[in-house]
N, C-alpha and C positions, 0 to 999 in steps of 0.2 A: 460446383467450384470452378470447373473448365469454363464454363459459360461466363461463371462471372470476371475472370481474369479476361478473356477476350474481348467482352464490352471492354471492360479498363482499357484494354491497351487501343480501344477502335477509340474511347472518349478522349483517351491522352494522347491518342496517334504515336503510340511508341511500338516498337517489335517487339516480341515475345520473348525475347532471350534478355529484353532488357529487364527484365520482371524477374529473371530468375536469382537472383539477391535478395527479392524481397520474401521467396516463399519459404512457409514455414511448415515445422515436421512435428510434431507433439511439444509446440514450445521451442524448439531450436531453428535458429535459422541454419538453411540449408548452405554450404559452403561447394564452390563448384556445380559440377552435372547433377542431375537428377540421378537415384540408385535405377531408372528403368532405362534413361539416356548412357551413360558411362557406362565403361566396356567390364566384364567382371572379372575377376584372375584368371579364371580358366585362358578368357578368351584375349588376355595379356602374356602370359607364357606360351600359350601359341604362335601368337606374331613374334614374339622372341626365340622363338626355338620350330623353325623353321624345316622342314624333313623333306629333301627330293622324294618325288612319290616312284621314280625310276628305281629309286636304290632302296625306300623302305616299304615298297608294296609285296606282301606276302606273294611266293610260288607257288602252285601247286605241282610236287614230284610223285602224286599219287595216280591211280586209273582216272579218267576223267567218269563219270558219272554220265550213263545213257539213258536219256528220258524215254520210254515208252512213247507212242502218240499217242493223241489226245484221243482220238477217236478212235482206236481201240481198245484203250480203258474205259473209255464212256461206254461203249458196246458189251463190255467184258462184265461192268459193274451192273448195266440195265440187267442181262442175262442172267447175272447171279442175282438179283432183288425179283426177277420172275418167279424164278422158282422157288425163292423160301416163302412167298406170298401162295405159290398151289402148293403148298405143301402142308397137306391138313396136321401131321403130325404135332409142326412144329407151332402152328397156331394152338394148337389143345394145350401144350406144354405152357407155352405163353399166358392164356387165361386161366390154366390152374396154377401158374407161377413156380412151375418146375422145372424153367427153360435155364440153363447151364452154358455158360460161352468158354469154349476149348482155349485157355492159356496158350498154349503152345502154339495153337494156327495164329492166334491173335502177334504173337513175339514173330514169329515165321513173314508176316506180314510185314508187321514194324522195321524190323529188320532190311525189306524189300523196297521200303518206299523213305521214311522219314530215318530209320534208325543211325544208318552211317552218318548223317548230321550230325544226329544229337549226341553221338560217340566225338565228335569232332570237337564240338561246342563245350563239353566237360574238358578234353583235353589242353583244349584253348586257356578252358578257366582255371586249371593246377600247373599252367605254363608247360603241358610237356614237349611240345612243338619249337616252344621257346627257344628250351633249353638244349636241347637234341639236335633239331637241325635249322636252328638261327630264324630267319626269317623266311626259312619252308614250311610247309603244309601239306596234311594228306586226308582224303577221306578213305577211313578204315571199312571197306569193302567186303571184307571175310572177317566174320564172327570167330572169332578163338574162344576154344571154352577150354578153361584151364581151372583146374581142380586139387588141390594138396590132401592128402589122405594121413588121417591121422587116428592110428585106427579101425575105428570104425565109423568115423565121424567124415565128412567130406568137407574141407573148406573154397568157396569158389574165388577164381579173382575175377572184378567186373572191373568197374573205372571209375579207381581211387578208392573202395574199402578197404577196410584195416585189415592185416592180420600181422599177429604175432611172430615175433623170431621162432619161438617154440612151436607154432603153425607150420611153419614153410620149412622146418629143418632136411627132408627131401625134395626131390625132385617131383616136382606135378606131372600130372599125367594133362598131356595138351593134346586137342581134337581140332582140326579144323576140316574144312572142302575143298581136297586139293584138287578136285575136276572144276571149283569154279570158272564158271565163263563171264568175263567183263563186260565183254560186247554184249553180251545177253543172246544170243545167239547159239543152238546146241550144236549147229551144224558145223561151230568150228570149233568145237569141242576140241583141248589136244588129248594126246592118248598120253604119253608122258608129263610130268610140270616137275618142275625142281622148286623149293623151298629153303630159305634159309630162317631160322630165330635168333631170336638174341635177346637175353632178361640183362637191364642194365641199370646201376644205381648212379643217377646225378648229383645225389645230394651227399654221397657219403664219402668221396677223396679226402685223404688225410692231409694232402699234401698241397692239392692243385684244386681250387675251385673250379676251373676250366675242365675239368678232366672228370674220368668218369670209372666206376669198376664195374666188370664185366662178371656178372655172375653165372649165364652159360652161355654156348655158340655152338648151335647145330648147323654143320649147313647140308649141302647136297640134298635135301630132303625129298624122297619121290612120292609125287602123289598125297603128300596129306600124312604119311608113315613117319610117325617121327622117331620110332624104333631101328627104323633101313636108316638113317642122317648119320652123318658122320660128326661124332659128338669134337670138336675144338680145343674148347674149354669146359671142363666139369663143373655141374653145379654146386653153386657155395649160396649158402642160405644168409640170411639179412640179418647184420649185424650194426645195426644204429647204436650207437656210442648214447653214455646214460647222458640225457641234460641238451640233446641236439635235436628234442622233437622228432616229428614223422620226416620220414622218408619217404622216398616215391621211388618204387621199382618198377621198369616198364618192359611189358614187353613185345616188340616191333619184329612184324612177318613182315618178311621180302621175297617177291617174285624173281625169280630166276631166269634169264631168259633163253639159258644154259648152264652145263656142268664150269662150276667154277673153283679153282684152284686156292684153298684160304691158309694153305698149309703156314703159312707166315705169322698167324694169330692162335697156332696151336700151342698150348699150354698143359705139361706133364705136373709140372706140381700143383695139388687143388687149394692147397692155403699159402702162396705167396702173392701178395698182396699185390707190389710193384710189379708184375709179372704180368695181373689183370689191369694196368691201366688203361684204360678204352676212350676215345673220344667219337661218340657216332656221326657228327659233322663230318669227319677227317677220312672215317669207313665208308662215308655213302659218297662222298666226292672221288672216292676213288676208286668204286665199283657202281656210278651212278649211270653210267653207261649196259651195264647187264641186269640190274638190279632193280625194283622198283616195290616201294613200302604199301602192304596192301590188308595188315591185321593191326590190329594195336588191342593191347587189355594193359591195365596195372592196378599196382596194390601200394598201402601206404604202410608203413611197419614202424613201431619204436622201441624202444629198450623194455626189456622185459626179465625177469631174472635167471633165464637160462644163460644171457650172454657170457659174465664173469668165468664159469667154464671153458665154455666155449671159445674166448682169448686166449685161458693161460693153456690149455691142452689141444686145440687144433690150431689157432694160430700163432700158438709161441708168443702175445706181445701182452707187456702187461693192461689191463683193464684199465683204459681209459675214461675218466668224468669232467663232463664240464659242466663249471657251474660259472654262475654271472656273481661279477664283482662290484655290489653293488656302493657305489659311494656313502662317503658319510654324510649323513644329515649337517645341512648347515643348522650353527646357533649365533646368536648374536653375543656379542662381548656384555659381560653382567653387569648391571647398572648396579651402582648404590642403593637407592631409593625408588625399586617399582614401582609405578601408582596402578592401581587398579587389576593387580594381578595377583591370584590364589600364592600365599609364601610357602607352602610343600610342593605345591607342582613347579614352579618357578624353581626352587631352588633343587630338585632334582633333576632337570635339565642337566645339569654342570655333575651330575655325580655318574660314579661310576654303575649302569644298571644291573650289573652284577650285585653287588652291595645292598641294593634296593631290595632284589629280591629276596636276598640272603636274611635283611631284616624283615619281610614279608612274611615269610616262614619260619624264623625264630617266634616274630609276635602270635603267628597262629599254633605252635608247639606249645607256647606258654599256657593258652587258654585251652590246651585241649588233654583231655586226662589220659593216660598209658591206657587204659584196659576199657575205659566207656568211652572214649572218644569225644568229639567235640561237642560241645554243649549245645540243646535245639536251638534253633533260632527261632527271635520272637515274634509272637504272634503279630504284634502291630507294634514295628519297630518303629513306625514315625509316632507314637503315641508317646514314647516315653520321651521328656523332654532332655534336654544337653543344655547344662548353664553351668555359665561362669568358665569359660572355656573364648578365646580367639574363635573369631568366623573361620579360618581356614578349617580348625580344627574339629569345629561343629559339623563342616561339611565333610571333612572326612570318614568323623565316627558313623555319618549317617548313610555316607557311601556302603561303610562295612558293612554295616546292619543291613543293605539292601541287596551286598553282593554286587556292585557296583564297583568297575573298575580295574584296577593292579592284582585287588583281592583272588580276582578270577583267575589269574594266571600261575598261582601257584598249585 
């Protein structure tokens, strides 16, 4: 078809654009650019909505990320594929198909090389970077394993599963490496490190979209002890209101760069609300100079039916539900004379459906006896014919008989 448009235009010595009127699409002439010529919304809202890349390019406020050389990995890895190759053990295991790969080295690995990314890349994808600290960024360097014990059962938070309010109602037991080294490097290992945490819900202010509630704050942390920290704010467990979906509670390790003084954000009563307002934008700008974010874990939580207590007896407020209020269906004003429309389902429209079903269930009480109950249904209901009856009505008896429809709902 290209071929043959270009002779045309070389026989009729016309330009190509002059042609574009005449081409056709399944039958329709095309009007304007071509759909592969013309620019598509995406790349129309773009040029209209224009973003200095100075003012909207993400920060990084986290450790920078130290590449190994390349030729010492390459060295490190040749070594280690030497020796699993003389290693007759591990070949016999291999051909009898009993060879076993260690989870834990494997995650230990992950963790060293790709992992802080992919921790990053989740993050990105549930907005919590977003939402916390605007258009900053961090890669989560130190592994937090944080665990809630219920029980005997252990629930873990990774990044963004669920768990329930009834799950989280204590405090978890949190583990990190507080000798971790950045630089990679052991010989500048320090002998002391200060740690701060902080578990913080974005999505559940009652008041202030912008704002946040602060459900714990340890800070002083030495070494990785999270028992030695000097607790702030006591933990208060996850309370998503019924009808506002999941939540996202997170929770962000900060490096210390020093003993730092937080006494300002210390909170004596564990259930007043306004007391924990937190914004973490507002906390890291103003200790971003000693401070630098270096774990990250969270969890997603929803209403569940432990809350209703837990409002009216720890936090004094009554139980809140929200539910969506959904509009009324439009109808159109009722004609005289239908054409071509069922006259029961038409005129039920305009009734009240309360009424509807109230007759639904009078007519299926009539047919049904007090002590045998409703009569079987028949074997081959379309068998028996319906005459001398309206089409509407014929399609309805034969609705019944099939279980078909309004029937079902009572």
């Amino acid at each position: 078809m290209a071929h043959l448009i270009q002779r045309t235009c070389g026989n009729l010595r016309l330009k190509p654009n002059v042609l574009q009127k005449l081409d056709v699409r399944y039958g329709h002439t095309l009007r304007g650019k071509a759909p592969g010529v013309a620019r598509t919304l995406a790349e129309r809202l773009k040029a209209e909505k224009i973003c200095d890349p100075r003012i909207t390019l993400p920060v990084n406020i986290g450790f920078p990320y130290i590449k190994p050389a390349r030729s010492s990995q390459l060295s490190e890895r040749l070594a280690h594929l030497k020796s699993q190759r003389n290693n007759p053990a591990l070949e016999r295991l291999s051909r009898e198909r009993k060879l076993e790969v260690d989870l834990e080295h494997v995650r230990a690995d992950w963790l060293k090389t790709s992992g802080p990314f992919h921790v990053k890349r989740v993050a990105e994808h549930y907005g919590v970077f977003e939402h916390l600290f605007g258009s900053a960024y961090f890669v989560p360097r130190v592994e937090l394993t944080i665990q809630y014990r219920v029980g005997d059962l252990l629930y873990p938070v990774r990044y963004g599963n669920i768990l329930k309010p009834s799950e989280a109602q204590i405090a978890p037991d949190v583990q990190f490496d507080g000798k971790f080294v950045f630089t990679g490097d052991k010989a500048n290992e320090e002998k002391e490190s200060l740690w701060c945490l902080l578990l913080t819900n974005p999505d559940g202010h009652f008041e202030d979209s912008e704002k946040e509630y602060c459900h714990w704050f340890i800070s002083n942390i030495p070494n990785g002890d999270i028992k030695k920290g000097e607790e702030l704010i006591p933990y208060l467990q996850p309370f998503p209101p019924k009808g506002t979906g999941y939540h996202r509670h997170v929770f962000v390790l900060y490096k210390q760069n020093a003993r730092i003084d937080f006494s300002q954000y210390r909170r004596k009563d564990a259930y007043d609300l306004p007391e924990r307002t937190f914004r973490t934008l507002d906390f890291y700008r103003q200790y971003q100079e000693s401070i630098t974010p270096a774990g990250l874990a969270f969890f997603q939580s929803d209403w569940d039916t432990s809350l209703p207590g837990f409002y009216h007896e720890k936090l004094q407020l009554q139980h809140p539900v929200f539910e969506y209020d959904f509009p009324a269906p439009y109808i159109r004003e009722q004609e005289w004379f239908p054409l071509r429309k069922p006259f029961n389902l038409y005129m039920d429209k305009y009734r009240d459906p309360a009424q509807i079903r109230k007759e639904y269930l009078a007519r299926k009480l009539a047919k049904t006896h007090p002590f045998n109950g409703p009569d079987r249904p028949l074997r081959f209901p379309n068998a028996h014919p319906v005459n001398n009856v309206p089409s509407w009505l014929r399609t309805e008896i034969k609705k019944d008989r099939l279980g078909w429809g309004r029937i079902n709902d009572i």
